[in-house]
VOMI-603586 format. One record per atom (N, C-alpha, C): residue in three letters; x, y, z; atom name; residue number from 0. Coordinates in steps of 0.2 Angstrom, whole numbers. Each point is the difference from the previous one (the first is absolute). Layout:
N
(ALA, (X, Y, Z), CA, NUM) ...
//
This chain:
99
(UNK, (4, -6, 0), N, 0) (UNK, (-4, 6, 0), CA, 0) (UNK, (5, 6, 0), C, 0) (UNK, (0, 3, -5), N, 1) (UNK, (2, 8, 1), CA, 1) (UNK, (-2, 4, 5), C, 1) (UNK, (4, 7, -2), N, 2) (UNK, (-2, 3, 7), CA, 2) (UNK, (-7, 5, -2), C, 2) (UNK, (-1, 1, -3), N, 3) (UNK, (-5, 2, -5), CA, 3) (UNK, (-7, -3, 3), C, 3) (UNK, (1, -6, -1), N, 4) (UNK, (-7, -8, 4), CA, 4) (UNK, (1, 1, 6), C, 4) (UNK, (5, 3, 1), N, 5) (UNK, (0, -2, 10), CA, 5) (UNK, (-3, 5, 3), C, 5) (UNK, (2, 8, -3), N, 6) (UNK, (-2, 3, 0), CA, 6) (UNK, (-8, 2, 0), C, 6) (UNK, (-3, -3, -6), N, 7) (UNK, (-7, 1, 1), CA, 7) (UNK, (-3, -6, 3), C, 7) (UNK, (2, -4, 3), N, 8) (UNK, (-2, -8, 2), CA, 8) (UNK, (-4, 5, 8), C, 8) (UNK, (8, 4, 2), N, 9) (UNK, (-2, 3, 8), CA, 9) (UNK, (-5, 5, -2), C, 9) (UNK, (0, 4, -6), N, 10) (UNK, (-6, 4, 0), CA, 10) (UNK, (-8, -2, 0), C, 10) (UNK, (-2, -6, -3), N, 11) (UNK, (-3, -2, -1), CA, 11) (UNK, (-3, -3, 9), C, 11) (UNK, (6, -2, 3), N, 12) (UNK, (-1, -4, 7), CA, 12) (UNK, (-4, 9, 3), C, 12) (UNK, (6, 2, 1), N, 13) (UNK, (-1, 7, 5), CA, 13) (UNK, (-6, 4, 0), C, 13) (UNK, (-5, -1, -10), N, 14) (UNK, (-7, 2, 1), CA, 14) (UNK, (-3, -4, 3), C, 14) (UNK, (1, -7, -2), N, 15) (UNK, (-6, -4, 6), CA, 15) (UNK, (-1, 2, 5), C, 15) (UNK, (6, 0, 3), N, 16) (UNK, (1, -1, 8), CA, 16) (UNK, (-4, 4, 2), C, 16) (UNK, (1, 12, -4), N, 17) (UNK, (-5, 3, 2), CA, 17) (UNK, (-6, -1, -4), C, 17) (UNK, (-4, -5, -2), N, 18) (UNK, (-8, -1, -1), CA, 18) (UNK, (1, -5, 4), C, 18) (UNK, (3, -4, 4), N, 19) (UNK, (-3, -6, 5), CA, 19) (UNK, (2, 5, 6), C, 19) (UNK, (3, 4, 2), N, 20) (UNK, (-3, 7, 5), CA, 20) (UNK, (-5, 2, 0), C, 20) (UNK, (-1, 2, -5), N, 21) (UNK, (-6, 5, -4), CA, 21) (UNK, (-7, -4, 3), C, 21) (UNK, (1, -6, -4), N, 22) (UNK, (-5, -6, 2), CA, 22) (UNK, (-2, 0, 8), C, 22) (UNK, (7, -2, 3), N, 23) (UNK, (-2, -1, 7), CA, 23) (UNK, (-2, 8, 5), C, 23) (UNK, (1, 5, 0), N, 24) (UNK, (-3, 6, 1), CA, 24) (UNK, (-7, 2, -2), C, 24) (UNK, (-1, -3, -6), N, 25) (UNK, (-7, 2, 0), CA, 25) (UNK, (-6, -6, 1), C, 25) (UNK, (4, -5, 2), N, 26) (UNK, (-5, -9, 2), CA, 26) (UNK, (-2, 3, 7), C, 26) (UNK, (7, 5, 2), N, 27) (UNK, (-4, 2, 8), CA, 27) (UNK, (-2, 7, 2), C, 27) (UNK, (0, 3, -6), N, 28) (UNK, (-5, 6, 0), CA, 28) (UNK, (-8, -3, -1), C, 28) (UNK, (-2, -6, -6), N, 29) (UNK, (-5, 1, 0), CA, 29) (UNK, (-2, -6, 7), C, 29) (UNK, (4, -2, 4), N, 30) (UNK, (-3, -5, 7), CA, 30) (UNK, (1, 5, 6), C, 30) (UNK, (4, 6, 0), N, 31) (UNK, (-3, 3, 4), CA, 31) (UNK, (7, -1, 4), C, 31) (UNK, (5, -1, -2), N, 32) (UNK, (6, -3, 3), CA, 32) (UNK, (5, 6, 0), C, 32) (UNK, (5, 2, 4), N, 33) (UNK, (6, 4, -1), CA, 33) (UNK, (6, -5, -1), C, 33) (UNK, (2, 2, -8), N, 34) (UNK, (4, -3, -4), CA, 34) (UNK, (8, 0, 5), C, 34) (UNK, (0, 6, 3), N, 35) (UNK, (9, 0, 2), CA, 35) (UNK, (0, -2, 7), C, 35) (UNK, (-7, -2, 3), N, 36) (UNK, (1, -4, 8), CA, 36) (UNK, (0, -8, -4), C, 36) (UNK, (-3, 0, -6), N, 37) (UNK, (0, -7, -1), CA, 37) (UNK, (7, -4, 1), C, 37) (UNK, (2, 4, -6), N, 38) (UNK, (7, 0, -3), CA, 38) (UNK, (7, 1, 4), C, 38) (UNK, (-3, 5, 7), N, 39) (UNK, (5, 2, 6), CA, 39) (UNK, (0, -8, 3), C, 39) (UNK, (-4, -4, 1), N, 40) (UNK, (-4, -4, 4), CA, 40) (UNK, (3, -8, -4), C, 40) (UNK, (1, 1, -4), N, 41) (UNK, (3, -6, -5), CA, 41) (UNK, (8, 2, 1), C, 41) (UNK, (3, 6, -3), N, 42) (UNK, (9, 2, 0), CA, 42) (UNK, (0, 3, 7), C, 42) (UNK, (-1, 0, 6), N, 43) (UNK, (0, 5, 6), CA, 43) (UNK, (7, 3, 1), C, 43) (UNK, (7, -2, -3), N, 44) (UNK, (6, 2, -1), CA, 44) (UNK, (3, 5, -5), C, 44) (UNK, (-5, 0, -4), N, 45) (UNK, (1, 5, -8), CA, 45) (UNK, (-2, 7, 2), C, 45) (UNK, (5, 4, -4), N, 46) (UNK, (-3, 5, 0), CA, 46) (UNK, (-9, 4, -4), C, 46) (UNK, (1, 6, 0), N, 47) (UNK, (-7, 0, -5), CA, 47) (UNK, (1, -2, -5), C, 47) (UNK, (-3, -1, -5), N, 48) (UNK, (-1, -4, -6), CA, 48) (UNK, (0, 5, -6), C, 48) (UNK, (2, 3, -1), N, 49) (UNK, (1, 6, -6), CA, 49) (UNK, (-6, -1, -5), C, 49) (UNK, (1, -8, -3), N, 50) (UNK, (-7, -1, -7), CA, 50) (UNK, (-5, -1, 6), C, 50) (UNK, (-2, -2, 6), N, 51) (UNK, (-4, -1, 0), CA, 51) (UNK, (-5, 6, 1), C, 51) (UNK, (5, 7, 3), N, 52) (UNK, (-1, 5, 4), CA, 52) (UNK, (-5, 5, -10), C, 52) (UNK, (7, -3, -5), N, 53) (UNK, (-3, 4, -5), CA, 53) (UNK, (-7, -4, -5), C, 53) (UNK, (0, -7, 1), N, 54) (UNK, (-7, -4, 0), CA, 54) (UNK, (-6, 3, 2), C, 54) (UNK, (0, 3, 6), N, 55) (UNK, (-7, 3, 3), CA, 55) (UNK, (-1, 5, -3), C, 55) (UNK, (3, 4, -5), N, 56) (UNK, (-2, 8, -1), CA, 56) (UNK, (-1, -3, -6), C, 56) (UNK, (-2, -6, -3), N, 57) (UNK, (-2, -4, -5), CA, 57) (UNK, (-6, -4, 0), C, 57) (UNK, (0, -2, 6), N, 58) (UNK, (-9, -4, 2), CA, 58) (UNK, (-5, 6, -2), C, 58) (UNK, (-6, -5, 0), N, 59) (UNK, (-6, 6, 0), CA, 59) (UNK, (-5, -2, 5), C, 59) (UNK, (-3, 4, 0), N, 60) (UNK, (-8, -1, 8), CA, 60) (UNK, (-2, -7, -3), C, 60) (UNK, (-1, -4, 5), N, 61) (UNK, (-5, -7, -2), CA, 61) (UNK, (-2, -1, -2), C, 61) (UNK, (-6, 6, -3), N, 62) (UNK, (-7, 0, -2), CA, 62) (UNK, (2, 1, -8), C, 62) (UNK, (8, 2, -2), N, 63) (UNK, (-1, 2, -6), CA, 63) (UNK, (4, -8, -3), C, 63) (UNK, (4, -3, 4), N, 64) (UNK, (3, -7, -1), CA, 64) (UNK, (-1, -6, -4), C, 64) (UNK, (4, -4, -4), N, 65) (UNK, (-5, -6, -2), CA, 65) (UNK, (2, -4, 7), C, 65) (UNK, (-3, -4, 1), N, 66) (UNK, (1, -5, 4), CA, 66) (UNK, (3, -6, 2), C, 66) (UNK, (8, -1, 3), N, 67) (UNK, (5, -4, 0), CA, 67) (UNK, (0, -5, 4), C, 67) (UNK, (0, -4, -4), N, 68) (UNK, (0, -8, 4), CA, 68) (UNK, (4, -2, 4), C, 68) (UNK, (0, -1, 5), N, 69) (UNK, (4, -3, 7), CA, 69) (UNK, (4, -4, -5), C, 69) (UNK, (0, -7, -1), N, 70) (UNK, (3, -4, -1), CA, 70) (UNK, (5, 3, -7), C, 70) (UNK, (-2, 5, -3), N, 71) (UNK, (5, 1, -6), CA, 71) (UNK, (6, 5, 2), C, 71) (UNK, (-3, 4, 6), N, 72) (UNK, (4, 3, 4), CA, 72) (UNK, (5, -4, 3), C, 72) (UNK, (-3, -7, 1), N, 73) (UNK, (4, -1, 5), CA, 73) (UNK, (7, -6, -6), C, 73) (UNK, (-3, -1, -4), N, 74) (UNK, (2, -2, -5), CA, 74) (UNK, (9, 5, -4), C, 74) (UNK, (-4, 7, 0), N, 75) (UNK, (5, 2, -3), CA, 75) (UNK, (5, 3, 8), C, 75) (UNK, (0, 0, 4), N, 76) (UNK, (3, 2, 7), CA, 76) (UNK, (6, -6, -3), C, 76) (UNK, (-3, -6, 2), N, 77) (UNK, (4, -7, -1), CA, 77) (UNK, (4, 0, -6), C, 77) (UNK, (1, 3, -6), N, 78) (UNK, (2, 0, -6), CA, 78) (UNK, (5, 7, 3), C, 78) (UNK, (-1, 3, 2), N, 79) (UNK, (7, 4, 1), CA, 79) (UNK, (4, 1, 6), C, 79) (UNK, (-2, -9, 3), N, 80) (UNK, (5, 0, 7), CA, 80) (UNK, (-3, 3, 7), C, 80) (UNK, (-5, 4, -2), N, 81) (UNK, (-2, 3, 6), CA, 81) (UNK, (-5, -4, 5), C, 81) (UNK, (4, -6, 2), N, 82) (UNK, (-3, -5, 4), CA, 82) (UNK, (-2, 4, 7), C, 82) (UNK, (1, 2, 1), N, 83) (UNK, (0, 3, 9), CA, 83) (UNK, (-7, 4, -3), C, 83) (UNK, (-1, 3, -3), N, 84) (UNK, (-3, 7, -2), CA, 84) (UNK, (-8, -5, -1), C, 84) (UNK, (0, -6, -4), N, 85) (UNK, (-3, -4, -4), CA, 85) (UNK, (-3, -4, 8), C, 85) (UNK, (4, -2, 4), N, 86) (UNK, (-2, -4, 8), CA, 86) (UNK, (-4, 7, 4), C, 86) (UNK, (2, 5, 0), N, 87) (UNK, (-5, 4, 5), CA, 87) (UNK, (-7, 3, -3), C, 87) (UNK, (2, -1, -9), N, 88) (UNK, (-10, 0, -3), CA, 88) (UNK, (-2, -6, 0), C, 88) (UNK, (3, -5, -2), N, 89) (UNK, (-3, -4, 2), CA, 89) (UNK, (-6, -3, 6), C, 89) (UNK, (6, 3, 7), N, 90) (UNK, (-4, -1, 7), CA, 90) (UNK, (-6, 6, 0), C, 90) (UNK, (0, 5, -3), N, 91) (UNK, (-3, 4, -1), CA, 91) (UNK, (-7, 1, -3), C, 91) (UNK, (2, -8, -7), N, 92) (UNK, (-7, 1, -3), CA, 92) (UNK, (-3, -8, 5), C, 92) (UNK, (3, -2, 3), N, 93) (UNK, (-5, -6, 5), CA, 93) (UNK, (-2, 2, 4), C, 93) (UNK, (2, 6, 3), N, 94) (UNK, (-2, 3, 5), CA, 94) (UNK, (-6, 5, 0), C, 94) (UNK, (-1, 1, -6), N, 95) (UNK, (-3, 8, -2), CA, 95) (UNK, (-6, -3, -2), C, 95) (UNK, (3, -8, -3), N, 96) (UNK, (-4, -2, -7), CA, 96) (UNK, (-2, 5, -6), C, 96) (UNK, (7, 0, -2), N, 97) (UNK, (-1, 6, -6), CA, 97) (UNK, (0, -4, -6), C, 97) (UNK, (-2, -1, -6), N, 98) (UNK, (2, 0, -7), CA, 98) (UNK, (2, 4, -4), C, 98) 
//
């Protein structure tokens, strides 16, 4: 792979990453949820979250939202290694009974 490939391989990663942000900020705007206690609550070590911080000036009010499916959430959390983050919604959608 040249560097040309590798280079766009990470750009192509680093969009995702901020739409499975994106994703998971607005799964807890429309459940009524505070995205950076969630997310404090899964990394309690980390500092603030820069995309996540810039994620939310992104989400819209719930009522204008389409509506995001727990399990694809939790699907694409899993796909980008964010296991910790993917365990605390998890517990959250058994607890809440969210879909």
């Amino acid at each position: 792979m040249d560097r040309s490939n590798e280079e766009e391989v990470i750009r192509n990663y680093q969009k995702g990453e901020k739409m499975m942000i994106l994703l998971f900020a607005q799964w807890c705007i429309n459940h009524e949820l505070d995205p950076v206690a969630i997310y404090k609550k899964a990394y309690p070590y980390q500092d603030k979250n820069k995309e996540l911080v810039d994620a939310l000036e992104l989400t819209v009010p719930k009522e204008e939202s389409d509506h995001i499916d727990s399990e694809t959430l939790l699907e694409v959390l899993s796909l980008y290694g964010n296991d910790d983050l993917a365990f605390v919604v998890s517990e959250l959608i058994s607890h809440r009974n969210l879909k």
